[in-house]
C-alpha positions in Angstrom: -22.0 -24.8 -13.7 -20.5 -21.7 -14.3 -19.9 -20.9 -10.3 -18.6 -24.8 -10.0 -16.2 -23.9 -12.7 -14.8 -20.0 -10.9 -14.5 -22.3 -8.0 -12.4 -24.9 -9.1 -10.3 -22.4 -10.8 -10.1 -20.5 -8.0 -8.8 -23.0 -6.6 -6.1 -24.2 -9.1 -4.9 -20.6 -8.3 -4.2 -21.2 -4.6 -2.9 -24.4 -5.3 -0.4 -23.4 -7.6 1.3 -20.8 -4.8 3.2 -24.1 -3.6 4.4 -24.5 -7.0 6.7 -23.0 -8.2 5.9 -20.3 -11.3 6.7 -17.1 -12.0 4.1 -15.6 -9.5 5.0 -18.1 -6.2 7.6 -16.0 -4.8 5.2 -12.7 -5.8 2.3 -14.2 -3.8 4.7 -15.1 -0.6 7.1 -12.6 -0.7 3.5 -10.4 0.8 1.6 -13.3 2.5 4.3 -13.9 5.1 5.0 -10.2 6.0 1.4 -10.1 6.2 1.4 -12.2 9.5 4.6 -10.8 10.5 2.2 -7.5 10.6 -0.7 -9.1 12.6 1.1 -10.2 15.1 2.8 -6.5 15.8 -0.8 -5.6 15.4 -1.7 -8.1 18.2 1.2 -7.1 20.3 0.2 -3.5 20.2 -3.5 -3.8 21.1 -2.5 -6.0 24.3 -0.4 -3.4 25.2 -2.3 -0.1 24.3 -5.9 0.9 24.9 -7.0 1.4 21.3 -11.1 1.7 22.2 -10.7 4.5 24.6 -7.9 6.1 24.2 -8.3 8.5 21.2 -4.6 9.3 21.0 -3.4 5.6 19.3 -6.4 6.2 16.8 -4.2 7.1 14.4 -1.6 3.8 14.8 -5.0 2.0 14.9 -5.8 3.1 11.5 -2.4 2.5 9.9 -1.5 -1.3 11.6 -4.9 -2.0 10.4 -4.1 -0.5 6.6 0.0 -2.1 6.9 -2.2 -5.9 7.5 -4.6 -5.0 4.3 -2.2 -3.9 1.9 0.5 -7.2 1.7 -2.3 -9.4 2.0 -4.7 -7.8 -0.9 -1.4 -7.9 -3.0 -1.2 -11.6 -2.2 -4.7 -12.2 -3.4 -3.8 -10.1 -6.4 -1.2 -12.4 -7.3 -3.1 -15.2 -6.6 -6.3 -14.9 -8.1 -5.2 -13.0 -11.3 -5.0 -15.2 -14.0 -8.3 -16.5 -13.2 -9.5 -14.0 -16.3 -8.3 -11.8 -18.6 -11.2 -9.4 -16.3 -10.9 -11.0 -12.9 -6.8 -9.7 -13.5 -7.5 -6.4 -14.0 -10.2 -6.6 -10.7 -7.6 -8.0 -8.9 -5.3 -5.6 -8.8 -8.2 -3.0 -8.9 -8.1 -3.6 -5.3 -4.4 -4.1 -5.1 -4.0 -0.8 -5.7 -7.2 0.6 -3.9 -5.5 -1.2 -0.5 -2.3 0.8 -1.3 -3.9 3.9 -1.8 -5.9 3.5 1.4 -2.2 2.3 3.1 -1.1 6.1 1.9 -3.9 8.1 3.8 -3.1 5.4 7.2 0.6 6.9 6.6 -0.7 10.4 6.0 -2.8 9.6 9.1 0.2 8.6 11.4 2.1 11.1 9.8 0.2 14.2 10.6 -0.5 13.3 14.3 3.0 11.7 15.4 5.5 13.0 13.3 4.9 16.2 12.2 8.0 19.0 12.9 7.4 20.8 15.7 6.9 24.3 13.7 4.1 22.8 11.7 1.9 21.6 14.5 -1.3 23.8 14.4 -0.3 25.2 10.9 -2.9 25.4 7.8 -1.1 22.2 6.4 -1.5 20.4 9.8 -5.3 21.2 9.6 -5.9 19.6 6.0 -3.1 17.0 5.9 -5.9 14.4 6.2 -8.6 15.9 4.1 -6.0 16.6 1.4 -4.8 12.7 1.8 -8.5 11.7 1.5 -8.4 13.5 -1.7 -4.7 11.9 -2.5 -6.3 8.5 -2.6 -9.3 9.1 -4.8 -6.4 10.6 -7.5 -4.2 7.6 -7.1 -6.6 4.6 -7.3 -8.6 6.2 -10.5 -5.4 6.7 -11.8 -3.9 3.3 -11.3 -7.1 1.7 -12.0 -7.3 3.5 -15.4 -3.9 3.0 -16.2 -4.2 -0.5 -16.8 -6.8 0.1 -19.6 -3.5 1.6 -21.8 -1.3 -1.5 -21.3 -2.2 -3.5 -24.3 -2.0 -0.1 -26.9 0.5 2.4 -24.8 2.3 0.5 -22.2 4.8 2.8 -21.3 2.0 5.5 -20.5 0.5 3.1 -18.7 3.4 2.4 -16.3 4.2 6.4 -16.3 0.6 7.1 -14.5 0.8 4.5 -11.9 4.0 5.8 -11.2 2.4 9.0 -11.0 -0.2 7.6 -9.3 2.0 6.2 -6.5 4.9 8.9 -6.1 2.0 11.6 -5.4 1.2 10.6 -2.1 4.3 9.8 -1.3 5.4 12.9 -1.8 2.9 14.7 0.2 3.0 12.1 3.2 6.6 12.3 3.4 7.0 16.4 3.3 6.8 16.6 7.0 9.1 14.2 7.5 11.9 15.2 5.2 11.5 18.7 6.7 12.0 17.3 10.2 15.2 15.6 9.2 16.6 18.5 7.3 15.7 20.4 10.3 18.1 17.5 12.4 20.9 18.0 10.1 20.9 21.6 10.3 21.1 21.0 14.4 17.9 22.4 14.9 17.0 19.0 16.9 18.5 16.3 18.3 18.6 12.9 16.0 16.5 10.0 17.5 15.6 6.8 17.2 12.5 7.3 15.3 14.7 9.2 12.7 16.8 6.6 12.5 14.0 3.9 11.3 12.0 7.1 9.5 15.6 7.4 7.5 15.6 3.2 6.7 11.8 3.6 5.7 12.9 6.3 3.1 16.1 4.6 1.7 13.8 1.9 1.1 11.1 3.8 -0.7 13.3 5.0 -3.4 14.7 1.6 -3.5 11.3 0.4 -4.5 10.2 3.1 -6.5 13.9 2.1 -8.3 12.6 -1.7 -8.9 9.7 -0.9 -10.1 10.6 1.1 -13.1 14.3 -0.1 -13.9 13.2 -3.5 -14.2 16.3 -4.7 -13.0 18.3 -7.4 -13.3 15.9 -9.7 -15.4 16.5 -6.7 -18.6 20.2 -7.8 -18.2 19.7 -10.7 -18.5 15.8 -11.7 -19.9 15.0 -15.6 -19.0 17.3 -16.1 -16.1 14.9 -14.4 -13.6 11.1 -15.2 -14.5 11.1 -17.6 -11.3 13.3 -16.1 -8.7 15.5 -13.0 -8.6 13.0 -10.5 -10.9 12.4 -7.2 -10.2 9.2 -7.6 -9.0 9.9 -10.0 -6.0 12.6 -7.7 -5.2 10.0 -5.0 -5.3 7.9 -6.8 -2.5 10.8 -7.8 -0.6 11.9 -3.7 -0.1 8.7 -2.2 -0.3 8.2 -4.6 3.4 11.1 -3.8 4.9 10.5 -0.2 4.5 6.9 -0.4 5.7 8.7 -2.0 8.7 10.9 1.1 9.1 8.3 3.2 9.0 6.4 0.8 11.4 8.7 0.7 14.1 9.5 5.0 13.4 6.1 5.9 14.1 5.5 3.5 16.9 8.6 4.9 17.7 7.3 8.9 17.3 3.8 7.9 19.2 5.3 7.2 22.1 9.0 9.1 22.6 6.2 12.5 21.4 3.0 12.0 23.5 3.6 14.4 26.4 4.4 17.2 23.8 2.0 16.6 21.1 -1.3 16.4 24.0 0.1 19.6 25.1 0.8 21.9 22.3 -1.0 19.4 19.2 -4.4 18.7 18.2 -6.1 15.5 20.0 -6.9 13.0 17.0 -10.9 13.2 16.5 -12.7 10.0 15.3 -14.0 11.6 12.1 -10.2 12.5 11.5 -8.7 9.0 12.0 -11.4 6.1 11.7 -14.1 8.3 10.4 -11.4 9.3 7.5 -10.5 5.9 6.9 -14.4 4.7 6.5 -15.5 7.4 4.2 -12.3 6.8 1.8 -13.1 3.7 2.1 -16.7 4.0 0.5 -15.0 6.2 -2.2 -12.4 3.7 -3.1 -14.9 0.5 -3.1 -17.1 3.2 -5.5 -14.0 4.3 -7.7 -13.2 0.3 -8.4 -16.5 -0.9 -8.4 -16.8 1.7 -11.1 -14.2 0.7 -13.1 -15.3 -2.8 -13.0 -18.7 -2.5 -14.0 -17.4 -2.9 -17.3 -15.6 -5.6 -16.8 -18.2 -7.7 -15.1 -20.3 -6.9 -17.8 -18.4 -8.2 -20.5 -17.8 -11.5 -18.5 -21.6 -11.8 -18.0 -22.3 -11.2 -21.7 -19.6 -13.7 -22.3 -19.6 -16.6 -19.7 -18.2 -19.4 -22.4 -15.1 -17.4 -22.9 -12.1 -19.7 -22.1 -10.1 -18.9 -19.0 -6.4 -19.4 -18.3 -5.2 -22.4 -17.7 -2.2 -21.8 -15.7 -2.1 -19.3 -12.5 1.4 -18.0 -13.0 1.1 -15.0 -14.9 3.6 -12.0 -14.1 2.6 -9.0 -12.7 4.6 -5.9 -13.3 
C-alpha cells in the first residue's frame, strides 16, 4: 500500500510539470537543455574516437557530467515535494551532480586549457586530486546546509554559496590567468577565449541570481510562476555551461598538437578512473546524510505527504 501510494504520488509530480506552478518553468528550464546536451554529446562521439583515444577522455568525462547535472536538477524539481524527506534527498543529489559537474570542469580544465607556463607545474599535477577533494567539501557542505534552513536560513544559504563558489574558484584559476595573460599581449585572443569569457560573464551572473533574489524581492507575488530568480538562475547557469562547452571543445582541438607534445597524455585513473572513485564518495557522502532521513520516514510511514508538487526551490 505504501509503495502504491509513493507511486501514484510520484506520479502526480510528473504530471504536474505540464501544469503550470511555481516549479513548471524550474523543472523545464533544465529538462530541455538536458537534450540540447545529449545530442552535442551524440554529435561528438560520431565524430571522435572516445574508446581509444585517450586524449578526448577528458571531454568524455565532462559531456557525460554537462548531461547529468540539468537532468538531476529536473528530477529535483520534480520529485521534491513528494516529502518533507524525499525534498531534502532530492536535491541531496542535485547538488552531488553539480559537484561531480565541477571536477568534469576541473577535468577539462587541466588537460585543455591550462596556460601554457603551468603545463607540467606542481598545480598541473594535483589539479584533479585537489578537485576530487573539492567535491567531497562541496556536497557535505550543501547537503548539510539544508539541515539549517528551518532555524538559520541565512547560514544556510551562505554555506552552499560557499559550497559552490569554491570550486569555482579553483577550476577557473587557470583560466583567468590565461586571459590576463591575453590582455597583457602575452598571447594571441582566440576563439576559445571568446566562449571561455561568455562562460564567465555568465557564472557571475548566476552566482548574482542566486543570492540577490531578484526581481520577485521588488516586487513579492508578481513572480512565483514565471520571471523569479530561480528560473532565471537555470536559464544563465545553461547558457554558460554552453560557453564553456563550445570553449573547451573549442581548446581540445585548436591545442592538441601542442599539449601531446609538451603536456601530460590524460591517464584513465586521471579522467574516468577520477570521475568513478568521486563518484563512490559522493553516492557515500549523500547516502550518509540520508540515512537519517529514510529512517525517520520508515519509523513514520502514515505521515501525510504533500498534496501539491509545486513547491519552490531556492
Amino acid at each position: 500500500m505504501i509503495s502504491f501510494s509513493s507511486s501514484r504520488i510520484a506520479l502526480d509530480c510528473i504530471l504536474s510539470s505540464f501544469q503550470m506552478n511555481n516549479e513548471t518553468i524550474n523543472i523545464w528550464t533544465h529538462f530541455l537543455p538536458t537534450w540540447y546536451f545529449l545530442w552535442r554529446f551524440c554529435v561528438l562521439c560520431s565524430t571522435l574516437n572516445f574508446l581509444t583515444d585517450s586524449y578526448t577522455w577528458p571531454l568524455l568525462v565532462y559531456m557525460m557530467l554537462i548531461c547529468v547535472y540539468p537532468f538531476t536538477s529536473s528530477c529535483a524539481h520534480t520529485f521534491s515535494t513528494m516529502s518533507a524527506e524525499s525534498r531534502h534527498i532530492c536535491y541531496f543529489f542535485d547538488y552531488g551532480a553539480l559537484s561531480l559537474y565541477s571536477l568534469g570542469c576541473a577535468i577539462s580544465y587541466g588537460y585543455y586549457v591550462m596556460p601554457e607556463c603551468w603545463v607540467n607545474s606542481w598545480l598541473h599535477q594535483y589539479f584533479v586530486p585537489i578537485a576530487i577533494g573539492n567535491t567531497v567539501f562541496c556536497t557535505s557542505l550543501s547537503c548539510y546546509s539544508r539541515f539549517l534552513e528551518l532555524q538559520f536560513p541565512k547560514r544556510s544559504k551562505a554555506l552552499r554559496t560557499i559550497a559552490f563558489v569554491v570550486p569555482f574558484i579553483f577550476d577557473t584559476v587557470p583560466l583567468i590567468y590565461r586571459i590576463l595573460l591575453c590582455c597583457g599581449g602575452s598571447c594571441s585572443p582566440t576563439g576559445a577565449l571568446s566562449n571561455h569569457c561568455y562562460h564567465l560573464l555568465f557564472a557571475f551572473l548566476t552566482c548574482f541570481l542566486f543570492t540577490a533574489h531578484l526581481p520577485e524581492r521588488l516586487a513579492p507575488g508578481c513572480f512565483d510562476y514565471f520571471g523569479h530568480s530561480h528560473q532565471l538562475f537555470h536559464v544563465s547557469a545553461v547558457v554558460g555551461s554552453h560557453f564553456q562547452m563550445e570553449g573547451v571543445i573549442a581548446d581540445m582541438t585548436s591545442r592538441r598538437t601542442w599539449l601531446l607534445k609538451h603536456g601530460m597524455m590524460p591517464s584513465f585513473l586521471g579522467t574516468i578512473g577520477a570521475l568513478a572513485i568521486s563518484l563512490v564518495i559522493n553516492l557515500g557522502i549523500i547516502g550518509i546524510f540520508s540515512a537519517p532521513l529514510l529512517w525517520k520516514s520508515c519509523r513514520s510511514p502514515n505521515q501525510p505527504h504533500s498534496s501539491t508538487c509545486g513547491c519552490k526551490e531556492q
